[in-house]
Structure formats: structure tokens, C-alpha cells
OpenMM code with the backbone's topology and positions (N, CA, C; nanometers):
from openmm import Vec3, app, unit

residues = "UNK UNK UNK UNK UNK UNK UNK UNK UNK UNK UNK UNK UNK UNK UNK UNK UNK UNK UNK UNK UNK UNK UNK UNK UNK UNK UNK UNK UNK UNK UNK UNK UNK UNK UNK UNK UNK UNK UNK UNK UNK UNK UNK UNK UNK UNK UNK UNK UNK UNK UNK UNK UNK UNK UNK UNK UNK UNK UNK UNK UNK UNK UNK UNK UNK UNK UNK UNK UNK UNK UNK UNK UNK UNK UNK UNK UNK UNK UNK UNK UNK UNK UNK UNK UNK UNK UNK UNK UNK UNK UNK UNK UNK UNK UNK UNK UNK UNK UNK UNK UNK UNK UNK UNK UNK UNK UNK UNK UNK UNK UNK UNK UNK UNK UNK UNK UNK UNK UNK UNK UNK UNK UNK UNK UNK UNK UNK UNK UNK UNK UNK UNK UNK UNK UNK UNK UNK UNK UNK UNK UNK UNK UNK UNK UNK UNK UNK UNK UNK UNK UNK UNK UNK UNK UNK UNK UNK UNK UNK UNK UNK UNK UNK UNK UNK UNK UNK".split()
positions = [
    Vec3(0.0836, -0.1186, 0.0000),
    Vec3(0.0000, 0.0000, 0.0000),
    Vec3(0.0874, 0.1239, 0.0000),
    Vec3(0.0328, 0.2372, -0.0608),
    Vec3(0.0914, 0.3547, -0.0696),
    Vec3(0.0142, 0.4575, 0.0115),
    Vec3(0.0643, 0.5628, 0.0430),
    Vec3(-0.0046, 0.6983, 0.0741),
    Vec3(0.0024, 0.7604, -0.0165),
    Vec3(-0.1022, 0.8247, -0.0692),
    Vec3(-0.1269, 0.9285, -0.1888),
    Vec3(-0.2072, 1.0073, -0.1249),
    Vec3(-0.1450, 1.1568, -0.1178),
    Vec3(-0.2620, 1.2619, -0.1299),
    Vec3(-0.3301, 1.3013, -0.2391),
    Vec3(-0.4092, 1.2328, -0.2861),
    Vec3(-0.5240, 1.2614, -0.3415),
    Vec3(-0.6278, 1.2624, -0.3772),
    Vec3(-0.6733, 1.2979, -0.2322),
    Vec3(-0.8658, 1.3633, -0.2346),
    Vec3(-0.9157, 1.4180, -0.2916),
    Vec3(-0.9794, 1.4125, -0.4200),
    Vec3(-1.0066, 1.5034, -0.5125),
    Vec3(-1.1439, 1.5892, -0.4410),
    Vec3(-1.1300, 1.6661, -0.3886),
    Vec3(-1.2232, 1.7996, -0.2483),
    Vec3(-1.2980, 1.8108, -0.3581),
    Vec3(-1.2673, 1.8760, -0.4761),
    Vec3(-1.3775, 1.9414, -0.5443),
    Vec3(-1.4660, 1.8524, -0.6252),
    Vec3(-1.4522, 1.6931, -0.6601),
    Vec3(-1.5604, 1.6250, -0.6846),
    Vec3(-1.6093, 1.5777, -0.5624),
    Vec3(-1.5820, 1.5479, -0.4223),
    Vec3(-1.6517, 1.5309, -0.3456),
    Vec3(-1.7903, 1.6464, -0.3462),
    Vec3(-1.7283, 1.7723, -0.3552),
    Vec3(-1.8240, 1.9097, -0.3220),
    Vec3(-1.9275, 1.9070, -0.4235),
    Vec3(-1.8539, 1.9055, -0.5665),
    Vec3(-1.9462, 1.8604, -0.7027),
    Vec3(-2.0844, 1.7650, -0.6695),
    Vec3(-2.0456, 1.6615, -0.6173),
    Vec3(-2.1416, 1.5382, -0.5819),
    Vec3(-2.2347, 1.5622, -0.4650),
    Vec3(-2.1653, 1.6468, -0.3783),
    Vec3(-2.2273, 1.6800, -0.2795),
    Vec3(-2.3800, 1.7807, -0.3320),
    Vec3(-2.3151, 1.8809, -0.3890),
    Vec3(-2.4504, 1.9972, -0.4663),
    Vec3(-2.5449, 1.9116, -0.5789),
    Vec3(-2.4691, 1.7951, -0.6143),
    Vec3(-2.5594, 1.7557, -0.7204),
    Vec3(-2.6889, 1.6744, -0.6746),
    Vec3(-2.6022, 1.5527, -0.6068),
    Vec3(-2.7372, 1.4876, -0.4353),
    Vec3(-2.7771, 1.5452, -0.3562),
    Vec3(-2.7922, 1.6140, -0.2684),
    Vec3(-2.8082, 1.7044, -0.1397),
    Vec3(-2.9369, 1.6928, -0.1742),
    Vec3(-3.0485, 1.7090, -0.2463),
    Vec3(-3.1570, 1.6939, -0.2592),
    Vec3(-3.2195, 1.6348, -0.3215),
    Vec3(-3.1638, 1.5339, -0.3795),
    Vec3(-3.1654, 1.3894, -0.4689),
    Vec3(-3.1093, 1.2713, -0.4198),
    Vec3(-3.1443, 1.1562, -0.4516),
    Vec3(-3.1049, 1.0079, -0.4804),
    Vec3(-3.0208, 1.0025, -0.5463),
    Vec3(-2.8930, 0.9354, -0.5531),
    Vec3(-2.8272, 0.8552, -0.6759),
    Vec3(-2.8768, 0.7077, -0.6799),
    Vec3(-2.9149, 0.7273, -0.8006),
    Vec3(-2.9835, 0.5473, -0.8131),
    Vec3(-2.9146, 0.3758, -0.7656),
    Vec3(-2.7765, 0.4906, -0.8048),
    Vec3(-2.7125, 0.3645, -0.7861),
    Vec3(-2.6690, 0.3093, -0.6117),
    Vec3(-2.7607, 0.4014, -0.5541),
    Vec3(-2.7611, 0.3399, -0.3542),
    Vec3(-2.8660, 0.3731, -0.3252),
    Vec3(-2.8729, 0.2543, -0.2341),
    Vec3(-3.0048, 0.2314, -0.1612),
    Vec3(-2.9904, 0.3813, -0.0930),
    Vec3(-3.1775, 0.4247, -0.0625),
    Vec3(-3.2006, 0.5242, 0.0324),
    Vec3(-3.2120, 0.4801, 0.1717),
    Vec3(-3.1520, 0.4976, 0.2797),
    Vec3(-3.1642, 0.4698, 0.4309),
    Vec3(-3.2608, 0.5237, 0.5125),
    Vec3(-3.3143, 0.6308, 0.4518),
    Vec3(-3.3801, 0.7809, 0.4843),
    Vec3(-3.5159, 0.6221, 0.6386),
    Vec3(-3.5530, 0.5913, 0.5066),
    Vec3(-3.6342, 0.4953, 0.6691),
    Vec3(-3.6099, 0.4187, 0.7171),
    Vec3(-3.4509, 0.3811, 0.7242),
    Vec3(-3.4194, 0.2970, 0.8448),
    Vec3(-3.3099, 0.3585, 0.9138),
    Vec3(-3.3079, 0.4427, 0.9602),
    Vec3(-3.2254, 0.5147, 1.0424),
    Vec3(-3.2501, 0.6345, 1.0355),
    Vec3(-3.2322, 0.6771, 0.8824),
    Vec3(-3.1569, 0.8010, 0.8217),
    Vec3(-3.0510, 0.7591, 0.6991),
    Vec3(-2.9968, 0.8500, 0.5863),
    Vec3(-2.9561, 0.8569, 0.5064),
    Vec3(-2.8096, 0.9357, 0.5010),
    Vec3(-2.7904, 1.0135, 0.6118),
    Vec3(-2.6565, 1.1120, 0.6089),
    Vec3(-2.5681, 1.0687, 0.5994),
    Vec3(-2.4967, 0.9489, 0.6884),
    Vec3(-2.3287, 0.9163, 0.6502),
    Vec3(-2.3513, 0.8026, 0.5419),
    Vec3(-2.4297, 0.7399, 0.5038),
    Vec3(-2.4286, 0.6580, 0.3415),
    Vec3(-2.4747, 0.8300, 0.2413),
    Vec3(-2.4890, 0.8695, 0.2381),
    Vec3(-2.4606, 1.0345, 0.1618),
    Vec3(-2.3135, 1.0601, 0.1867),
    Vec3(-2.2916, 1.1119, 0.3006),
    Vec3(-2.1436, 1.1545, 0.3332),
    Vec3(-2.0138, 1.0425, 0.2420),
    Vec3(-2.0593, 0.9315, 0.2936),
    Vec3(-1.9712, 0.8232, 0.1842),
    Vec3(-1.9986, 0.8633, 0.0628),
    Vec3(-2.0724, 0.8380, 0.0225),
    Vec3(-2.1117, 0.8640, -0.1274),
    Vec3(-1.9840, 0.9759, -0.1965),
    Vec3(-2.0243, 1.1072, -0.1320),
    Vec3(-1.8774, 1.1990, -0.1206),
    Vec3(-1.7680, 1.1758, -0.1207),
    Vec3(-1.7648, 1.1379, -0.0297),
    Vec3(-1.6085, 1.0988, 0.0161),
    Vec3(-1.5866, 0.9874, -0.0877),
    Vec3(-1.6305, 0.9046, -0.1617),
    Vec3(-1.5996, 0.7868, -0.2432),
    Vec3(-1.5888, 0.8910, -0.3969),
    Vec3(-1.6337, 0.9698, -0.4036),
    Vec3(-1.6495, 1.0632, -0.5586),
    Vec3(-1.5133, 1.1397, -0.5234),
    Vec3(-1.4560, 1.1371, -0.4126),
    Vec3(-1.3771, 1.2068, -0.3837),
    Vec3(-1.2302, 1.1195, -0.3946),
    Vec3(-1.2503, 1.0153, -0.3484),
    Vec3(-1.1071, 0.9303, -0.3241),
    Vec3(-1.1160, 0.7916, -0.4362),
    Vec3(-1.2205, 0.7614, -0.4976),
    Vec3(-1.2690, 0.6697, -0.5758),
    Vec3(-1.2161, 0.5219, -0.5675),
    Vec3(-1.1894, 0.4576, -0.4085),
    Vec3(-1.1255, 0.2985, -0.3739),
    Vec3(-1.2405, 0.3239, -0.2365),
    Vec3(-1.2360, 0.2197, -0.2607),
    Vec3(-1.3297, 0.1604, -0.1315),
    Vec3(-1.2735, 0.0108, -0.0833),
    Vec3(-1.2560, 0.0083, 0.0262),
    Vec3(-1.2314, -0.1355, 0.1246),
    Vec3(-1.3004, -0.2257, 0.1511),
    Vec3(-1.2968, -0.3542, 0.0603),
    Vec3(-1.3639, -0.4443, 0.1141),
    Vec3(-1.3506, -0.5403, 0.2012),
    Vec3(-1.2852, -0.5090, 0.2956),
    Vec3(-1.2352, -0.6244, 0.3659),
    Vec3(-1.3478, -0.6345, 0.5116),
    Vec3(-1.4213, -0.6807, 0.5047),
    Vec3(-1.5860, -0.7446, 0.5980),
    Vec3(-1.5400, -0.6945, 0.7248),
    Vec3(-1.6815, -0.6518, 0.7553),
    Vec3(-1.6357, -0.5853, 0.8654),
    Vec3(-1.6265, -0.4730, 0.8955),
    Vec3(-1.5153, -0.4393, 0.8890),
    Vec3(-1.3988, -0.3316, 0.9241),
    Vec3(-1.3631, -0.2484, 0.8095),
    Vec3(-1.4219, -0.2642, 0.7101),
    Vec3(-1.3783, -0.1872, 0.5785),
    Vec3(-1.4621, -0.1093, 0.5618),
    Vec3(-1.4667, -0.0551, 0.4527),
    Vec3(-1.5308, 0.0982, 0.4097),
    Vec3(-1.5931, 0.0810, 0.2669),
    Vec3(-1.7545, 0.0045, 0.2435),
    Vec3(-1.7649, -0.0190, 0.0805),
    Vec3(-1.9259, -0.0345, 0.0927),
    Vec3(-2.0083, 0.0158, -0.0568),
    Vec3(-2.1081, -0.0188, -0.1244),
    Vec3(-2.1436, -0.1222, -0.2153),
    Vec3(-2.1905, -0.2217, -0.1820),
    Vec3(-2.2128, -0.3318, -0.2927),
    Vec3(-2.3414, -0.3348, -0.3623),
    Vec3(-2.4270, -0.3493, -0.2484),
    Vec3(-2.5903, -0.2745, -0.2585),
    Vec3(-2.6766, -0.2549, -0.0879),
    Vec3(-2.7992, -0.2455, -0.1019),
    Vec3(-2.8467, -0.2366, -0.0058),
    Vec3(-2.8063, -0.3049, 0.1128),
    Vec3(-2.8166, -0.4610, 0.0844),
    Vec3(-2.7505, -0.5433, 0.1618),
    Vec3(-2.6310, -0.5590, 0.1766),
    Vec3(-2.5494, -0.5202, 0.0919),
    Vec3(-2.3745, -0.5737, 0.1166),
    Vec3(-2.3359, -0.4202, 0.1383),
    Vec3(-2.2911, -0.4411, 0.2567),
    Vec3(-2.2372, -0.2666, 0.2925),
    Vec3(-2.1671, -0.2595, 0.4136),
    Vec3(-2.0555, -0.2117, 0.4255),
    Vec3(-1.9649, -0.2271, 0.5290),
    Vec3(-2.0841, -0.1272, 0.6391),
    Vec3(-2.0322, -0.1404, 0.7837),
    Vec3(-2.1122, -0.0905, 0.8738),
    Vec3(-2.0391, 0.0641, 0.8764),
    Vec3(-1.8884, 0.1072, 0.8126),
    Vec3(-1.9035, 0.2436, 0.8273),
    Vec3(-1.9431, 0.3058, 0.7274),
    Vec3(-2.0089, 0.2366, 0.6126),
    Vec3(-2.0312, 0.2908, 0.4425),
    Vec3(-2.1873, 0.3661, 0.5016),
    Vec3(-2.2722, 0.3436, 0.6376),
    Vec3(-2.3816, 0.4174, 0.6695),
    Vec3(-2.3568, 0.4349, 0.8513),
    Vec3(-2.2971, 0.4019, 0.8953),
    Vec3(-2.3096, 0.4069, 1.0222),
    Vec3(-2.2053, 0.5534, 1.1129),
    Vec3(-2.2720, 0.6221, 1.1781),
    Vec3(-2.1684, 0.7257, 1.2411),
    Vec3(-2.0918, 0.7162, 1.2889),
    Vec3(-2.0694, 0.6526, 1.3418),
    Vec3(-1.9597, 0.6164, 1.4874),
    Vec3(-1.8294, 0.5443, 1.3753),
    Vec3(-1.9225, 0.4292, 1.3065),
    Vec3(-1.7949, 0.3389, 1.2281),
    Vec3(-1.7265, 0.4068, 1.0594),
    Vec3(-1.8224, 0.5472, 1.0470),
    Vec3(-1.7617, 0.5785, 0.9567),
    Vec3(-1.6271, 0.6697, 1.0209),
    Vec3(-1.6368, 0.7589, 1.1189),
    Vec3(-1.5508, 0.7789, 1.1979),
    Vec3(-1.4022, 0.7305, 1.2145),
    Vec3(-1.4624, 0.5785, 1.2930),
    Vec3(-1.3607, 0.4895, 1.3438),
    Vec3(-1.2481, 0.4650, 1.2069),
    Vec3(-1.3478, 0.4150, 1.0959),
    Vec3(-1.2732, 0.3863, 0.9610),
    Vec3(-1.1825, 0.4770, 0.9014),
    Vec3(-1.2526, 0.6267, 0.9223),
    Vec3(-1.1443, 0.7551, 0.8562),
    Vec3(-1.0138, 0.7383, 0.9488),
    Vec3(-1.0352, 0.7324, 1.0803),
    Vec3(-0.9715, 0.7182, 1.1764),
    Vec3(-0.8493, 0.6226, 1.2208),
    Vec3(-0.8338, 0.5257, 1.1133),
    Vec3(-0.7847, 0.4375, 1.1775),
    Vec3(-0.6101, 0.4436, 1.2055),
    Vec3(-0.5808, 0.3576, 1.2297),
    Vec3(-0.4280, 0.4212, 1.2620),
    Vec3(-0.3348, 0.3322, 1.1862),
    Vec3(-0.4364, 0.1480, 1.1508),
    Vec3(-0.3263, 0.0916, 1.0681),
    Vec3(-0.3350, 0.0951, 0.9369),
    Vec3(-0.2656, 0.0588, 0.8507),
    Vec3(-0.2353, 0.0460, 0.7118),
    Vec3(-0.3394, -0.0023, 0.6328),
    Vec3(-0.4622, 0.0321, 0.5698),
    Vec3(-0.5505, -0.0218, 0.4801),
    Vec3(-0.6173, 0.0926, 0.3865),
    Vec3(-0.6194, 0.0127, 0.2682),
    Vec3(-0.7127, 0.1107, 0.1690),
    Vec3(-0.8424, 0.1408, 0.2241),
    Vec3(-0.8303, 0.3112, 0.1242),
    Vec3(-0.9459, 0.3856, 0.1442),
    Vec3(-0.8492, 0.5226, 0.2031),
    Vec3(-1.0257, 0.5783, 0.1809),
    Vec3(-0.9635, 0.7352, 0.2627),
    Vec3(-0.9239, 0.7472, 0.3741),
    Vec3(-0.8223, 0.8429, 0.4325),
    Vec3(-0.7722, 0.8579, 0.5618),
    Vec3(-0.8283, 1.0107, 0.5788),
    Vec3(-0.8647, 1.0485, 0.7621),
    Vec3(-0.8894, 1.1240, 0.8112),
    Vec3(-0.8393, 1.1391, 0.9515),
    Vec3(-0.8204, 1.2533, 1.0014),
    Vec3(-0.7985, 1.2929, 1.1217),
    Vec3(-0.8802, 1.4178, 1.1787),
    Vec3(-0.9011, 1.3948, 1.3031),
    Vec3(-0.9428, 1.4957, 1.3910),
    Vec3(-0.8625, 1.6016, 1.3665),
    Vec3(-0.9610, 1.6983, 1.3591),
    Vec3(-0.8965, 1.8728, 1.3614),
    Vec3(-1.0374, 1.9474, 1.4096),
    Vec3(-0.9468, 2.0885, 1.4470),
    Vec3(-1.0874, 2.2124, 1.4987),
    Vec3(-1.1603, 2.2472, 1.3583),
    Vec3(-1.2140, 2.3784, 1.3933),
    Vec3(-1.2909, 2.4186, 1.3165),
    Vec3(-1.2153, 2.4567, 1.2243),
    Vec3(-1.1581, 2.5923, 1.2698),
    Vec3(-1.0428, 2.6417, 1.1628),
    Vec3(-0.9626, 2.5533, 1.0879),
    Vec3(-0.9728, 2.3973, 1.1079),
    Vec3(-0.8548, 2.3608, 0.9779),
    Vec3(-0.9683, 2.2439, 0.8628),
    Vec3(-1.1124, 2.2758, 0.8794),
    Vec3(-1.2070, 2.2640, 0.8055),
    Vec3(-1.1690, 2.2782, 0.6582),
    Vec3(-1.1752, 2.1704, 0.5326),
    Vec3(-1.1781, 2.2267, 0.3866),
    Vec3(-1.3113, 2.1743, 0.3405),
    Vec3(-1.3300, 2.2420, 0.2351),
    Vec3(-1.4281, 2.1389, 0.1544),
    Vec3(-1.4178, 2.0116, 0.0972),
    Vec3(-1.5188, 1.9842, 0.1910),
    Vec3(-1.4834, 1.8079, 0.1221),
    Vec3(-1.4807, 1.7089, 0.2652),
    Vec3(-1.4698, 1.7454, 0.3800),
    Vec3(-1.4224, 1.7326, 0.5344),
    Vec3(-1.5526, 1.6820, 0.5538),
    Vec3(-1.5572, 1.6671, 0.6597),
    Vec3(-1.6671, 1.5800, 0.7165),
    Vec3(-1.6804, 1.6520, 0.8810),
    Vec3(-1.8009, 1.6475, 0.9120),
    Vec3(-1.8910, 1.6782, 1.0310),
    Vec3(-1.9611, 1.6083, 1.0950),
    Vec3(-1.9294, 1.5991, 1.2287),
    Vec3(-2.0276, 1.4881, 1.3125),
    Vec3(-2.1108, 1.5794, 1.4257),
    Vec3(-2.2120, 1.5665, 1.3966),
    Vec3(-2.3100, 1.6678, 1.4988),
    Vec3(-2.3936, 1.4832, 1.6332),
    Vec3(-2.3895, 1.5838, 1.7729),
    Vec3(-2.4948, 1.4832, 1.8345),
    Vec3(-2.5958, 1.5869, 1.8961),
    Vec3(-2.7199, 1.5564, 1.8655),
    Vec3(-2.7961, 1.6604, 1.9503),
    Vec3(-2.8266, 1.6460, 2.0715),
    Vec3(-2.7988, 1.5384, 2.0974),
    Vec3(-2.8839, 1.5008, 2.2474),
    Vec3(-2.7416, 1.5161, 2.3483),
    Vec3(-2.6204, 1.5272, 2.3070),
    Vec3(-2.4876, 1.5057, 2.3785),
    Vec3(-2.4010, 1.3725, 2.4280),
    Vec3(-2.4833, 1.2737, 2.3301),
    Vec3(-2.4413, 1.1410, 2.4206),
    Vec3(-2.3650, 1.1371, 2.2689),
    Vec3(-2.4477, 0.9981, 2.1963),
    Vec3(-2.3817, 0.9751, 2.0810),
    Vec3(-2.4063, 1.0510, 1.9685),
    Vec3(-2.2956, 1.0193, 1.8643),
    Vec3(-2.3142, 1.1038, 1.7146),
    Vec3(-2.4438, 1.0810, 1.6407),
    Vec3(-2.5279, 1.2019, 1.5397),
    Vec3(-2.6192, 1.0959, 1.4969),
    Vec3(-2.5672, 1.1498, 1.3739),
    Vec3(-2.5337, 1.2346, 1.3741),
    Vec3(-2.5185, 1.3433, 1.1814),
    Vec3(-2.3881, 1.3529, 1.1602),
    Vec3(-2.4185, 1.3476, 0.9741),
    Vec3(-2.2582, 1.3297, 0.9216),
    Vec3(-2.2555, 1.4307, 0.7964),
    Vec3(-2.2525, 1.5896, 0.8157),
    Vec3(-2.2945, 1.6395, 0.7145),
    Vec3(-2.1289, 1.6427, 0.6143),
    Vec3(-2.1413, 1.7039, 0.5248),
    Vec3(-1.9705, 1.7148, 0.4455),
    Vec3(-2.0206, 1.8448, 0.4237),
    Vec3(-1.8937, 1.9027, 0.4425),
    Vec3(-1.8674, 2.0064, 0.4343),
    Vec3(-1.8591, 2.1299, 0.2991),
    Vec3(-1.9160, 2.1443, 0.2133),
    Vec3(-1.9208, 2.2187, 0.0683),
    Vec3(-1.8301, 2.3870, 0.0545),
    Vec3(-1.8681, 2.4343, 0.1889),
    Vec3(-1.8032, 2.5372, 0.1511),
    Vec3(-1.7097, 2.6288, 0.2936),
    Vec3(-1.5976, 2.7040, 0.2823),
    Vec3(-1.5331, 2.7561, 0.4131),
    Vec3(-1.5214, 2.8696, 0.4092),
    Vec3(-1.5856, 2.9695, 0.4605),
    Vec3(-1.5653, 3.1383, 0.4642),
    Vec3(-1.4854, 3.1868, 0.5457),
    Vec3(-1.4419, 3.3103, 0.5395),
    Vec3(-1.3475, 3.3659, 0.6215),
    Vec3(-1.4222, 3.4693, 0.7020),
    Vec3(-1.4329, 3.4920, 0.8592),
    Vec3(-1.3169, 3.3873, 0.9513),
    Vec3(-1.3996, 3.3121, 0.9526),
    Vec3(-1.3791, 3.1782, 0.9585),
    Vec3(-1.4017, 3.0451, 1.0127),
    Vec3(-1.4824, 3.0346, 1.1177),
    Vec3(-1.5793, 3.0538, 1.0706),
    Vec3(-1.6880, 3.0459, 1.1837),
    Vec3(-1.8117, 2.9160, 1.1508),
    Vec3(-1.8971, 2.9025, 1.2458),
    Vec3(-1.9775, 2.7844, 1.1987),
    Vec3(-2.1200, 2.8829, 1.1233),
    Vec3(-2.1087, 2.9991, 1.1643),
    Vec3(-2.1790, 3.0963, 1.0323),
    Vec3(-2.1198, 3.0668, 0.9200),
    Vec3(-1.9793, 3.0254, 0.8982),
    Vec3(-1.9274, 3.0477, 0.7622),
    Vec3(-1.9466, 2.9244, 0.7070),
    Vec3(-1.8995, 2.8014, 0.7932),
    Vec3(-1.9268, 2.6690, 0.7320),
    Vec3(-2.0580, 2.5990, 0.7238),
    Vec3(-2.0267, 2.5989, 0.5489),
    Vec3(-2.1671, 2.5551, 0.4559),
    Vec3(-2.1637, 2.3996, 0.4331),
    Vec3(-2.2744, 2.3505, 0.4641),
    Vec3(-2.2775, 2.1821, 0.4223),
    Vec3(-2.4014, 2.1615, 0.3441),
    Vec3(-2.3622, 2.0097, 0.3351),
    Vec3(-2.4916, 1.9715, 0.2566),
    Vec3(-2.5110, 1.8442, 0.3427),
    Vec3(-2.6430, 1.7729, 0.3113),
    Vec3(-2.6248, 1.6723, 0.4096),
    Vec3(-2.7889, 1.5921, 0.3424),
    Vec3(-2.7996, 1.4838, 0.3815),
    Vec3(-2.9154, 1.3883, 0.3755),
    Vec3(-2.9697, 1.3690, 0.5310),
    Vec3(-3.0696, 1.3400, 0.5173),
    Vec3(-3.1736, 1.3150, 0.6275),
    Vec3(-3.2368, 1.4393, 0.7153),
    Vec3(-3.1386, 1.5561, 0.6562),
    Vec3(-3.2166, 1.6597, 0.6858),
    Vec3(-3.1490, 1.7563, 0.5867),
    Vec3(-3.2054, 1.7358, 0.4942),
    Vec3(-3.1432, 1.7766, 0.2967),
    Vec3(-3.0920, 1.8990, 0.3655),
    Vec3(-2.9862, 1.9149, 0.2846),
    Vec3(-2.9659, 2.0299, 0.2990),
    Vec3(-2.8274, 2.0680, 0.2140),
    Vec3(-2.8478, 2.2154, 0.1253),
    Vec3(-2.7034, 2.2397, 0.0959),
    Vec3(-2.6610, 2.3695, 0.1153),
    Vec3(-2.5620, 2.4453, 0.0740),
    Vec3(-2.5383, 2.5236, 0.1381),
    Vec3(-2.6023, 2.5661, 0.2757),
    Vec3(-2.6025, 2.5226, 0.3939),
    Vec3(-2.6875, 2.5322, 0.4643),
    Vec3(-2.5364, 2.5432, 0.6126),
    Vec3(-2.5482, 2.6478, 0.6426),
    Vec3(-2.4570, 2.6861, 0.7399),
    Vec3(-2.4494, 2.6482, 0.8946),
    Vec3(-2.3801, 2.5766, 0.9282),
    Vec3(-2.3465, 2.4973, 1.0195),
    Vec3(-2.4102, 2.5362, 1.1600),
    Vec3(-2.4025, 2.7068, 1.1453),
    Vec3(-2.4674, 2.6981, 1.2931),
    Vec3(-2.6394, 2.7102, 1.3214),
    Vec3(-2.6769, 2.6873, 1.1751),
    Vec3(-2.8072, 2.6976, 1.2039),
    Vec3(-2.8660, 2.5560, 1.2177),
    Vec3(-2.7794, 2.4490, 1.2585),
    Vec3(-2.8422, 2.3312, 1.3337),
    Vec3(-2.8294, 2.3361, 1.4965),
    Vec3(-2.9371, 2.2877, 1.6043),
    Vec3(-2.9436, 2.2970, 1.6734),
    Vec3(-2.8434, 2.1302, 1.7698),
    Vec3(-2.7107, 2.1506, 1.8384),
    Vec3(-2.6525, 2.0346, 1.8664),
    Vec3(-2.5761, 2.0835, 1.9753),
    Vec3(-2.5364, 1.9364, 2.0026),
    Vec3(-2.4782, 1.9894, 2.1723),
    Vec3(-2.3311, 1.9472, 2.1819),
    Vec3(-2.3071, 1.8821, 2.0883),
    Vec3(-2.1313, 1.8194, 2.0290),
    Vec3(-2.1268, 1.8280, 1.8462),
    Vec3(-1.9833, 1.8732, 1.8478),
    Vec3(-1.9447, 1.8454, 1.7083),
    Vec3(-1.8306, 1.7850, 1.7020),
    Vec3(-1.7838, 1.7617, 1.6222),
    Vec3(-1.6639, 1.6967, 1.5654),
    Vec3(-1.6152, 1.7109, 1.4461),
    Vec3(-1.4966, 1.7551, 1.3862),
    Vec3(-1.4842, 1.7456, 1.2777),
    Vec3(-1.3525, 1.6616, 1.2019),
    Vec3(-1.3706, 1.6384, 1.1093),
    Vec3(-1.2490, 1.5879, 1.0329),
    Vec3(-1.1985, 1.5878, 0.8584),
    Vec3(-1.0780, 1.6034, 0.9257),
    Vec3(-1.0159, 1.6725, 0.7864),
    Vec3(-0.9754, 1.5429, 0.6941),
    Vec3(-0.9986, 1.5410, 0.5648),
    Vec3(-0.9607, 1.3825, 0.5125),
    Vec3(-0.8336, 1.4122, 0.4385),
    Vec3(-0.7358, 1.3495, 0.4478),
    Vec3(-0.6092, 1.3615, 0.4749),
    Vec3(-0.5807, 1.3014, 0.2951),
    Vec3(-0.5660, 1.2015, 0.2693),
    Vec3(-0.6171, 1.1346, 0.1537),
    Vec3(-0.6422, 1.0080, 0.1359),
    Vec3(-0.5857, 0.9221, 0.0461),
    Vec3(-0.6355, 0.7635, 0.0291),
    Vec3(-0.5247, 0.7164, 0.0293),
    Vec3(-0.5497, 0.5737, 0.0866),
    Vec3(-0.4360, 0.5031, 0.1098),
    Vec3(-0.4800, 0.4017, -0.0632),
    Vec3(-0.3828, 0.3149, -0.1453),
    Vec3(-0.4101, 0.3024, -0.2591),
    Vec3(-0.3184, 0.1381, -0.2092),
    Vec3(-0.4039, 0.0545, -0.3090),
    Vec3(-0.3270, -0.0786, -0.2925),
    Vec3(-0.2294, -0.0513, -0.3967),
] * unit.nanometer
topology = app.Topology()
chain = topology.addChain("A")
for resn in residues:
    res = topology.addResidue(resn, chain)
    for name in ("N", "CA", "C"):
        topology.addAtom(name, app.Element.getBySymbol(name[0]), res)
């Protein structure tokens, strides 16, 4: 495996404005069994880094409705997956503040303060860096350009995607 930086940010953002209030046919909608936001957020992030991990489990991939890694829709494990620390394909991410936000980044909102439930991506970054400035788009509560602080939450999180690891 290699490290390559290259996240292509601006087709993630592209994909992001084009779904944000649409389906892509080619994935199941989640919208009624959970919610739809981090299988959206993937969606991105995959237009963005274009490898996905299949390795069961623990990997990061769309096959169809049924075949789907648990972080290709799940919050916590899409997280864990950007997150990880050992050596496997797919995109890499790390924790950062607000200020080191790009387009293309990813957002974890919890409203209630316990666990994560929202995974918006990030479309656009104004200066100064405020959550007035940062614009997302997001599924399960559509939205695009739609500025960060006008959701109501009690934790955030953010992360910067670093790039793809490549077999």
C-alpha cells in the first residue's frame, strides 16, 4: 500500500450539490431505516477518493443495499474507519478544529450530547471560520449550502480527510 494525497475535495463538493436533494440510483435510500446522512457523506467521500475497502467488517464499501460495510452508513464506524491508525485502503482522516475545516471534510453533529447521529460534508469555508461560515450539505435533513450553525446540537466533531491510502 501507498499513501497518496489525493482527495479530489472538489468532486466530493461537485457530488455533494448535485445529491443534497436527490437520490443517486445507484444506492439504496436509508432515509427509513435510520436516516440517510453518513451513506450520503460516503457517497462523497468515495467521488472524492474513488477505492473503497472491502475487507468485511472493518472496511469501508457499497455493494448494494444489503452488502455494505457498517461504516459505508453508520456514524460512529464511519468515523472509526477515517480514523484508523493501521495500514488499509481507502480514505484517511484525522481529527482537527474548526479552523482547519476544507471542503470536502466531514462533520459529526450529536444533539442530544451522548452519541453522534449526523454526518454532514462540508461544501463550503468562509473567512473567519466560523460555523456561520461553514456551509454543508447533508441527507436526512437535505440540505445544501446550509450553514453549520443553524443546526441545533450539543457536540461536534470534525475531520479533515487527509487522503487515500491506494493498494
Amino acid at each position: 500500500m501507498r499513501f497518496v494525497q489525493d482527495y479530489d475535495r472538489t468532486a466530493a463538493v461537485l457530488y455533494a450539490h448535485e445529491w443534497a436533494y436527490g437520490r443517486n440510483p445507484k444506492f439504496y435510500d436509508y432515509e427509513h431505516l435510520g436516516g440517510d446522512c453518513t451513506n450520503f457523506a460516503s457517497q462523497c467521500i468515495f467521488a472524492g477518493c474513488g477505492v473503497m475497502n472491502f475487507t468485511p467488517t472493518f472496511g469501508w464499501y457499497y455493494i448494494d443495499a444489503d452488502q455494505k460495510a457498517p461504516a459505508w452508513t453508520g456514524v460512529p464506524y464511519l468515523w472509526n474507519f477515517l480514523t484508523r491508525k493501521g495500514p488499509s485502503i481507502g480514505p484517511v482522516g484525522e481529527p482537527c478544529g474548526l479552523e482547519d475545516l476544507r471542503p470536502g471534510d466531514l462533520i459529526q453533529l450529536s444533539f442530544k450530547g451522548e452519541e453522534f447521529q449526523h454526518s454532514p460534508v462540508v461544501v463550503s469555508v468562509g473567512w473567519p471560520i466560523t460555523p456561520e461560515n461553514v456551509l454543508i450539505a447533508a441527507h436526512s435533513y437535505d440540505a445544501d449550502n446550509r450553514p453549520l450553525s443553524t443546526y441545533e446540537y450539543r457536540k461536534s466533531r470534525f475531520l479533515h480527510i487527509t487522503g487515500t491510502m491506494r493498494p
